[in-house]
C-alpha positions in Angstrom: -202.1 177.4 85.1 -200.5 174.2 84.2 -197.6 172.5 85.7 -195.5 173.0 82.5 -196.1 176.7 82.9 -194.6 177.1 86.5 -191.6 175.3 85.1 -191.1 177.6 82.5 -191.0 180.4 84.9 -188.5 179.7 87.1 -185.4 180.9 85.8 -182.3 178.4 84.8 -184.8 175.0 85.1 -183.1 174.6 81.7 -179.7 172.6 83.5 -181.2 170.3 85.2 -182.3 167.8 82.1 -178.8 168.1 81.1 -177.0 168.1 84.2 -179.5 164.4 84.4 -178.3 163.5 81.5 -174.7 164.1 81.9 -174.9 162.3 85.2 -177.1 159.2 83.7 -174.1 158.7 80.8 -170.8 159.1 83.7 -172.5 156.7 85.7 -173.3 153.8 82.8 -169.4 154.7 81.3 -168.3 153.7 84.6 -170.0 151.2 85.1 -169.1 150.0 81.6 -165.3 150.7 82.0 -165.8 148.6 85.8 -167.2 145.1 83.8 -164.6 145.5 81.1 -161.7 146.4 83.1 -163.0 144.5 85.9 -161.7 140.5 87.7 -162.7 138.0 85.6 -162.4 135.3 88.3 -164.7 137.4 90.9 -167.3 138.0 88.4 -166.6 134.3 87.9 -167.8 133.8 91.6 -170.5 136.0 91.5 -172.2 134.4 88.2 -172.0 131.1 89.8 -173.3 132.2 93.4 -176.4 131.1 93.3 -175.8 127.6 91.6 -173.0 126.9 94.8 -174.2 128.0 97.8 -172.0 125.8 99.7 -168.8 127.4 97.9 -167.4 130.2 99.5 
């Protein structure tokens, strides 16, 4: 017996693709929202970081 066939017999294996799914598109849509919604001046800081190391 394969492994695809054990999967298909355990009952309600069916939500966890989309409960992976649902969690992989929250995550990147908050992520999104934090960069657009987010302070420019500290992502500022961050993008120059490794340019001025003496700058803190």
């Amino acid at each position: 017996m394969k492994f695809r066939n054990y999967l298909e017999a355990i009952t309600g294996i069916g939500i966890y693709p989309l409960m992976s799914m649902m969690l992989f598109v929250v995550f990147f849509g908050l992520v999104t929202l934090y960069v657009i919604k987010g302070n420019k001046k500290h992502f500022e800081k961050l993008r120059n970081l490794p340019i001025n190391e003496n700058n803190r």
